[in-house]
C-alpha positions in Angstrom: 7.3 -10.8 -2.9 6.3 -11.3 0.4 3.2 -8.6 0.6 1.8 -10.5 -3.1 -1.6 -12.1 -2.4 -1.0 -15.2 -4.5 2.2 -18.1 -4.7 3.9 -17.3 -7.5 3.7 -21.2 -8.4 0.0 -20.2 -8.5 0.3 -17.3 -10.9 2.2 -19.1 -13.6 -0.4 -22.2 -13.2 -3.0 -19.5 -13.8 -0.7 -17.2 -16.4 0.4 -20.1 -19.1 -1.4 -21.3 -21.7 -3.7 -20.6 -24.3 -5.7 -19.2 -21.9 -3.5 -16.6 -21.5 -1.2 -15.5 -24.0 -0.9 -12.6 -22.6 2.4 -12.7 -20.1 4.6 -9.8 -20.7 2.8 -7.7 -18.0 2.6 -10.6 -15.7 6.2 -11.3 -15.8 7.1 -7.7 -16.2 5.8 -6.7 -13.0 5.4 -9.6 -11.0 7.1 -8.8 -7.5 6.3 -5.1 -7.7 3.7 -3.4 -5.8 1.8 -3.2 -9.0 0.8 -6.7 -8.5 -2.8 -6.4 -6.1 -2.5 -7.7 -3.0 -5.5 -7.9 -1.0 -8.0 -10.8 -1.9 -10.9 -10.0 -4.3 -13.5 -12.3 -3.3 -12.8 -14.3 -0.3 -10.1 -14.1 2.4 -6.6 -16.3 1.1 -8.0 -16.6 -2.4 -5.9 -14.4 -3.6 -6.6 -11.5 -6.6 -7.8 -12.3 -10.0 -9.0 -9.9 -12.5 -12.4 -10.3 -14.1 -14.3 -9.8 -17.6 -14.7 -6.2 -18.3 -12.0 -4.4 -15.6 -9.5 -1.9 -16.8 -6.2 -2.4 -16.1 -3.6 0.0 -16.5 -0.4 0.0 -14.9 1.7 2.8 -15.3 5.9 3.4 -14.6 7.1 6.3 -15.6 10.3 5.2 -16.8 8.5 2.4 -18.6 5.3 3.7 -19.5 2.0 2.5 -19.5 0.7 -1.3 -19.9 -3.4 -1.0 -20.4 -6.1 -3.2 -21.2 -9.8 -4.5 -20.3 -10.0 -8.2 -19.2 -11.2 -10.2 -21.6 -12.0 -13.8 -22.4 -8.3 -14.6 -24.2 -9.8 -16.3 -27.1 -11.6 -13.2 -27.4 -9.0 -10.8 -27.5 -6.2 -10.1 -30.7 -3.4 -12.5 -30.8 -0.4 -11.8 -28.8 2.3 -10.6 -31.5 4.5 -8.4 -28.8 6.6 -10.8 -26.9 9.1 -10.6 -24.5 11.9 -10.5 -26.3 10.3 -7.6 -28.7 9.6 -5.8 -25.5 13.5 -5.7 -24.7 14.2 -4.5 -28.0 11.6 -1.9 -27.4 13.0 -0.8 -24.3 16.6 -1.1 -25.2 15.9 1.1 -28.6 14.9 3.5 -26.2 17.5 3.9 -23.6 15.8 2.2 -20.8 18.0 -0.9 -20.6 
């Protein structure tokens, strides 16, 4: 948590809403070294994805989350929520 580039108060601000409805891979990895932690645009402003970048984040034992950013309204509706992502995993011997 330390080496993360943003407060985690500051991620869920950013992370809730109908702006995003998108927070499985947020929640799922926030803590891990798969969160960026150098600034993107200005020293102490922290990392934020923009419109168009490919994200893929990839655990073996998990597999892979992938996406491009896009505006959320934009994007399908979010029908794979957290607790469907537990099932998932649990079906699967991972949990």
């Amino acid at each position: 948590m330390s080496q993360i580039s943003r407060d985690p108060l500051d991620l869920v601000a950013q992370t809730c809403g109908a702006h995003h409805q998108y927070p499985d891979g947020f929640c799922l990895y926030l803590g891990t070294l798969f969160a960026p932690v150098q600034d993107r645009r200005a020293p102490g402003a922290g990392f934020t994805h923009e419109i168009g970048d490919e994200v893929r984040i990839t655990e073996p034992r998990l597999g892979t989350l992938q996406n491009r950013v896009s505006l959320s309204p934009d994007c399908p509706a979010w029908s794979f929520g957290t607790s469907a992502l537990m099932r998932n995993l649990a079906a699967r011997g991972l949990i």
